[in-house]
Steps between C-alpha positions, in 0.01 A plus 500: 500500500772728381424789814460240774873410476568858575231508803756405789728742380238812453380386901816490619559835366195627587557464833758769508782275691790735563658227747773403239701718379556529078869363496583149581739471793761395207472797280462714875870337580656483179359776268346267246602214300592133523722443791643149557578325837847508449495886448318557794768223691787689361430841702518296807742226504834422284403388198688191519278371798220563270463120430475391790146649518355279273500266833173601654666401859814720403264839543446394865839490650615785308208766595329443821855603669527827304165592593600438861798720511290781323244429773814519752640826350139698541548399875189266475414378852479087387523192722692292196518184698121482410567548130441188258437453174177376364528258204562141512868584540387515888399135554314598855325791322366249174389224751316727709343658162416148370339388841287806382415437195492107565178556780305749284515288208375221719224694611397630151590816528746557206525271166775478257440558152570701214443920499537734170793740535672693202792302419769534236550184300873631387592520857296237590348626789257738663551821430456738831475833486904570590552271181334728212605776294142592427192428681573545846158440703315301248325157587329258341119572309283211462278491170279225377563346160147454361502218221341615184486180260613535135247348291585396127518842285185540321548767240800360323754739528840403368654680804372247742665184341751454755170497787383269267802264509574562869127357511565219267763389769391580787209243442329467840723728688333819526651787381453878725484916476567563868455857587589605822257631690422718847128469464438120465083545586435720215593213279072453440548835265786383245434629140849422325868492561716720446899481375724772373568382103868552519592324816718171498291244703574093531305207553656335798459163670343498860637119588251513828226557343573340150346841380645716176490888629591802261620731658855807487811314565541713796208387663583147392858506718299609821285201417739248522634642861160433634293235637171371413410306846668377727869490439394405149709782260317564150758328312736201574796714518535837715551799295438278177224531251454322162440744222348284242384805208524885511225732418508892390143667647340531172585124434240459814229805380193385377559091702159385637443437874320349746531667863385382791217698687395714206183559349646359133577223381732607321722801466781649318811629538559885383740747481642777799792707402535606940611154599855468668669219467664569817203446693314198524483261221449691247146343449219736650150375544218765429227585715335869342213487797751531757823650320488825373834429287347174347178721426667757315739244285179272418304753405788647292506195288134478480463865368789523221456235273854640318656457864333114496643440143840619562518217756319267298228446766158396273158675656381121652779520724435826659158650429259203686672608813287749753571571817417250785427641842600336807561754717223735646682839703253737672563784336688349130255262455566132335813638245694719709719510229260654223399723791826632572573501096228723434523710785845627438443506139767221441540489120781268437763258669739823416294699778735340737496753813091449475566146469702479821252700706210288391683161568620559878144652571273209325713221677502702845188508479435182320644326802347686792179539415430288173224190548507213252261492237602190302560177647464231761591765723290812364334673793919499692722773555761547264790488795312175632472280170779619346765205702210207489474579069898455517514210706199375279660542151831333631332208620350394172781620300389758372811743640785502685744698744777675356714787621791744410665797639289803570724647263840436363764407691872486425752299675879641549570206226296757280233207458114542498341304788177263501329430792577145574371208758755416773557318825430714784949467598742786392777400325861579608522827390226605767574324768429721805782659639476700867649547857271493752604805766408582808515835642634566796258731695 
């Protein structure tokens, strides 16, 4: 659903956090802009040493003893003969860290494996906070890709003959809309799918799985960062997806669908002008009994025949589908969302403000107090079904983790990070470097 991409970010700003500050420590230090390592080098050695620095080992001879004359020249009260340094520089230091390590991994208590970190594929690296231009504080958000088949197009439309072909060779591979979604148990009320007609979306192939998924190129790169199980990446090359056709939205309006969970056999996929293309995958799945956005825009389309027309969406495709409940809320009943709808007197998806207020109050509540209504697990609370349905519709393939940025982030290379799968070691760049000081009482 189109508004539960945006859920994370309306909580987190709900909760009023005034802990960080507006400016990025960058723009705080510099005034704004893109400001390069070497800049930053140049105010503080000659710039003919610069070089050098491109030797991670170089940065720790040259500024743990300036820091200890600065510490000397405030008069600091240090026993230095106690000072070491604490990389593996320090041989006695790494051994006695290893000998850690070593014993709890013995005894079970840490594993190696992979974690998902925004990374920068120019840089080739992950990409902490002291290493963006933009996005200082952000962290990875974990959505699941729910796989809505494409089925044969039934109402032959001329626009669909590259689906058609993609079918044609595809053969048995299946071929995917993912939409990216927060809300992976409300999956038993799908009516349709939704994609915005003049997006650019792909099919890509998912070696792993030996799946086809359509989905926005953007979405498509953070795909190929990530891993499926295991150590097991998506495709057979990091950072490398196969593009094998290209798709505008309305080249995907009006494609039939099966999804898993619903109520439908089948369903369709219709137009939403609101989609960003900078948020998900592009693809939005539609749930009206439990989104008040995907209530408005479906009953848009089944209201203004002219508005169905201009998209060439025929009646079959949008008028069989009610609302399904699956939700009961004391208080909003089993469709919170028509609730909400009709108590603020939402009109249109242009009633945006409305929109808003309904959406962060339906899945507040939706979540705290909602009981399932539909399913194996009807009688649970929301908060306590909502990870087994996940875990369940992963298991038989029906969906699959994916993540991305919270929101954009821009390296000082001025490129747009993904949120990629990598061993739990820092590379060079990071290494920890410290002096270990004891104060003299």
């Amino acid at each position: 659903m189109e508004a539960d991409l945006e859920a994370a970010a309306a909580a987190k700003k709900a909760t009023g956090d005034k802990s960080r500050g507006g400016k990025t420590k960058l723009v705080q230090k510099t005034g704004g802009g893109i400001v390069r390592q070497w800049n930053i080098l140049k105010k503080m050695v000659n710039e003919d040493e610069i070089p050098l620095f491109q030797d991670a080992l170089y940065w720790l001879s040259y500024f743990p003893p300036i820091g200890v004359d600065h510490l000397k020249n405030f008069a600091a009260g240090v026993d230095w003969r106690r000072a070491f340094i604490t990389t593996f520089v320090n041989p006695y230091y790494d051994a006695f860290i290893r000998w850690q390590f070593e014993v709890l991994r013995e005894k079970g208590k840490v594993l190696f494996g992979k974690r998902n970190n925004v990374y920068s594929l120019v840089d080739g690296q992950v990409c902490a906070d002291h290493d963006r231009s933009e996005g200082e504080g952000v962290g990875p958000q974990e959505y699941v890709l729910i796989k809505l088949k494409v089925l044969v197009p039934d109402h032959g439309q001329s626009r669909h003959a590259k689906m058609e072909a993609l079918l044609k060779t595809a053969g048995d591979i299946p071929v995917y809309l993912v939409p990216a979604t927060l809300r992976p148990e409300t999956m038993y009320g799908q009516t349709n799918c939704f994609v915005i007609p003049e997006g650019e979306y792909g099919a890509y192939k998912v070696d792993a799985l030996n799946e086809i998924f359509v989905m926005s190129a953007r979405s498509a790169r953070n795909l190929s960062c990530q891993v499926i199980e295991g150590n097991n990446y998506f495709t057979k090359e990091f950072g490398k997806i196969d593009q094998l056709e290209s798709f505008t939205g309305d080249e995907l309006l009006g494609i039939p669908l099966r999804a898993p969970l619903a109520k439908y056999e089948k369903v369709y996929t219709l137009p939403l002008l609101t989609i960003s293309m900078n948020k998900g995958t592009g693809v939005v799945t539609s749930v009206p009994s439990d989104a008040p956005d995907d209530y408005v825009s479906l009953k848009a389309l089944q209201n203004k025949p002219d508005f169905r027309a201009k998209f060439g969406i025929t009646d079959d495709m949008v008028l069989p589908y009610e609302i399904v409940p699956i939700i009961s809320i004391d208080g909003y009943g089993e469709a919170a969302a028509v609730y909400m709808c009709e108590k603020l007197k939402i009109q249109s998806p242009n009633d945006k403000a409305k929109l808003t207020q309904a959406k962060d109050e339906t899945y507040l509540k939706g979540f705290t107090i909602g009981i399932m209504t539909t399913g194996p697990h009807s009688g649970k609370k929301v908060s306590e079904a909502k990870p087994i349905i996940k875990q369940e519709m992963i298991d038989a393939g029906q969906a699959c983790l994916y993540f991305e940025p919270e929101s954009r982030v821009v390296s000082r290379t001025n490129d747009e990070c993904v949120v990629a799968a990598t061993d739990q070691v820092s590379s060079p760049r990071h290494m920890i470097v410290s002096i270990t000081l004891t104060l003299i009482q």
